[in-house]
C-alpha positions as CSV (number, residue, x, y, z in Angstrom):
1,X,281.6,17.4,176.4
2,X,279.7,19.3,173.6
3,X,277.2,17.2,171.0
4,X,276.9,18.6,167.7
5,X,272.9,18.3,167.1
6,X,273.3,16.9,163.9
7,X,275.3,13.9,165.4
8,X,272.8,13.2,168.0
9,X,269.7,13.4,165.7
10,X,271.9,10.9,163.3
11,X,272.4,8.8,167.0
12,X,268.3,9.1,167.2
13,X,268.2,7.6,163.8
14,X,269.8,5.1,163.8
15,X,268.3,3.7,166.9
16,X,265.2,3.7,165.7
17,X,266.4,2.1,162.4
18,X,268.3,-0.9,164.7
19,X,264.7,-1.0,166.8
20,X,262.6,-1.4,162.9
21,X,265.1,-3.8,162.2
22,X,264.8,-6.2,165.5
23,X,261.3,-5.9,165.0
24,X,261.1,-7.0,161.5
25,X,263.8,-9.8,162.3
26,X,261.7,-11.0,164.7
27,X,258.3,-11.2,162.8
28,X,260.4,-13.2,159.9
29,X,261.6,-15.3,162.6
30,X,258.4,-16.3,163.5
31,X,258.4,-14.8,166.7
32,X,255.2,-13.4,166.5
33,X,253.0,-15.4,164.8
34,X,249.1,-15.0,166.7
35,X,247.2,-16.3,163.8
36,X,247.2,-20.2,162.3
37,X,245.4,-20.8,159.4
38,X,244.0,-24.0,157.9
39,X,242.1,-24.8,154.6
40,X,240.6,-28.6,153.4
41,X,238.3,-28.9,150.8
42,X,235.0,-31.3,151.1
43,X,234.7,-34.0,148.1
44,X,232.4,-32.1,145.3
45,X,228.7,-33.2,145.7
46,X,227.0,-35.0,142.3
47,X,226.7,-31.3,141.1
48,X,230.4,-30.2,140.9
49,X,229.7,-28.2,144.3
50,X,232.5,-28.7,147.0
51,X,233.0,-26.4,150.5
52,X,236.4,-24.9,151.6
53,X,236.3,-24.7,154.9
54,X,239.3,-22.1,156.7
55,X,239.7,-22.4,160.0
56,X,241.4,-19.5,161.6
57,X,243.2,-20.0,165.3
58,X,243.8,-16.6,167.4
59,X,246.0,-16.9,170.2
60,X,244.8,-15.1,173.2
61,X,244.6,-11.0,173.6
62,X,245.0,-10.8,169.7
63,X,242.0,-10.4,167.6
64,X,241.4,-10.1,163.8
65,X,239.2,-7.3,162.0
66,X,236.0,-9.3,160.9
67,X,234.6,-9.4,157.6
68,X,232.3,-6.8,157.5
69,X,234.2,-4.9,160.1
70,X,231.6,-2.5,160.4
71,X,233.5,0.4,160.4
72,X,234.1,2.7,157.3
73,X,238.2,3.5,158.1
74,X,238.6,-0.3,158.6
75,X,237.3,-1.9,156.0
76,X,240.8,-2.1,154.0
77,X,242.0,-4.6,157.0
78,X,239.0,-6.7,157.5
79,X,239.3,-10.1,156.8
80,X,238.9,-11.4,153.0
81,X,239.1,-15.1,151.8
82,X,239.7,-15.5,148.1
83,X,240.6,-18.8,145.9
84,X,242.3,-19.3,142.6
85,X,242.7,-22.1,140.6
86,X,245.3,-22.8,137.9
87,X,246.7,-19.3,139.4
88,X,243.0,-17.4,138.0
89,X,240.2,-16.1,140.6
90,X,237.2,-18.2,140.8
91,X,234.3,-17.3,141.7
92,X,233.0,-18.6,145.3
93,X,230.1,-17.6,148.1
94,X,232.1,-17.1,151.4
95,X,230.4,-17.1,154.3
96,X,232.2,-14.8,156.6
97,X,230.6,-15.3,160.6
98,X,229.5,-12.3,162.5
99,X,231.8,-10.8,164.1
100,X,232.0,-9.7,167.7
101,X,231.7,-5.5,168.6
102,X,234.8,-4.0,169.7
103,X,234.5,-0.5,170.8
104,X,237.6,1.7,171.3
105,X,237.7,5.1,172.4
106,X,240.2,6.9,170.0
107,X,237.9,5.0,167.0
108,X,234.6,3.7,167.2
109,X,233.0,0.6,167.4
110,X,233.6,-2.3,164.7
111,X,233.7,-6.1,164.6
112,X,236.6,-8.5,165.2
113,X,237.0,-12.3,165.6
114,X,238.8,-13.8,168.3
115,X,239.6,-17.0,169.6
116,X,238.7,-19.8,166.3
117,X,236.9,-18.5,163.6
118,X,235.5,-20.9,160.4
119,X,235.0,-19.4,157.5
120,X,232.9,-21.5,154.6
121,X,233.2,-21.0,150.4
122,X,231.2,-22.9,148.6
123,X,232.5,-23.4,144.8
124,X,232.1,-25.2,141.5
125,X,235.0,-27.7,141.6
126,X,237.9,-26.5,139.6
127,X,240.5,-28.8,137.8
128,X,243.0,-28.9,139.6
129,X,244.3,-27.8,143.3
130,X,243.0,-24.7,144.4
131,X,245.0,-21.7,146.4
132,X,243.5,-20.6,148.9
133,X,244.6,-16.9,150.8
134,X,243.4,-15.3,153.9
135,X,244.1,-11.4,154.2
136,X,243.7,-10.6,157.6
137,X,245.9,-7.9,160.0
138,X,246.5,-9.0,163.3
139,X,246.3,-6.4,166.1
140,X,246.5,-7.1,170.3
141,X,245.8,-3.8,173.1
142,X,249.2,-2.3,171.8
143,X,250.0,-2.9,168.0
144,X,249.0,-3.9,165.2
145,X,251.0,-6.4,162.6
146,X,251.7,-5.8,159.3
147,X,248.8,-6.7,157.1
148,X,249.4,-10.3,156.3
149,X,248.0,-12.5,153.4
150,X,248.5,-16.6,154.0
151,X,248.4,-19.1,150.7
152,X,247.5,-22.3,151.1
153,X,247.3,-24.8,148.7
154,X,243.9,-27.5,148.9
155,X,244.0,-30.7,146.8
């Protein structure tokens, strides 16, 4: 039996589009999920102040790329924190913890969390519920997720 090239390289393509496509189907299936995020709010102190607290749950042999990673060529995926209210940016002091160094060969060293991570914002209460979104991208030994930004919404 003789292949014409073209047809196999279309056969090559198309398996990797049916492989992009199970792997997309299974991250919007929820599949792969390693990272939980929470928000709450404390009550605003006699000054207007109030503290978001995030808490941020990895699941084991994922990690997160810390905020500051550290590391030049990472810094677009480290972790960011930022809260609106009335759909506007407000202005808030977050607290990022240290991170823990991660050195890999093909890159460097830089800083990740693992494990739970709590993050602190401390604000000037706003009017009205506040959003609150975590950027973070996701990465175990082998891969790395999309980057992914969760919303949350704190009374």
């Amino acid at each position: 039996m003789v292949r014409h090239p073209l047809l196999a390289g279309l056969g090559l393509m198309l398996a990797a589009l049916l492989i992009g496509l199970a792997a997309q189907a299974a991250l919007a299936g929820g599949k792969l999920e390693p990272v939980k995020v929470e928000a709450s709010a404390s009550k605003p102190d006699a000054n207007g102040k109030q503290t978001i607290t995030v808490k941020v749950n990895i699941e084991k042999g994922w990690h997160i790329y810390a905020n500051p990673v550290d590391h030049e060529d990472l810094a677009p995926a480290q972790t960011v924190v930022s809260i609106k209210a009335a759909g506007k940016p407000i202005t808030a002091k977050v607290k990022y913890p240290g991170g823990k160094s991660y050195i890999d060969k093909a890159v460097g060293t830089y800083k990740i969390y693992e494990d739970d991570v709590t993050i602190q914002a401390e604000l000037q209460k706003a009017s009205g519920p506040l959003e609150v979104s975590v950027k973070f991208t996701a990465c175990d030994d082998k891969r790395c997720l999309p980057p992914k930004t969760v919303k949350l919404n704190v009374p």
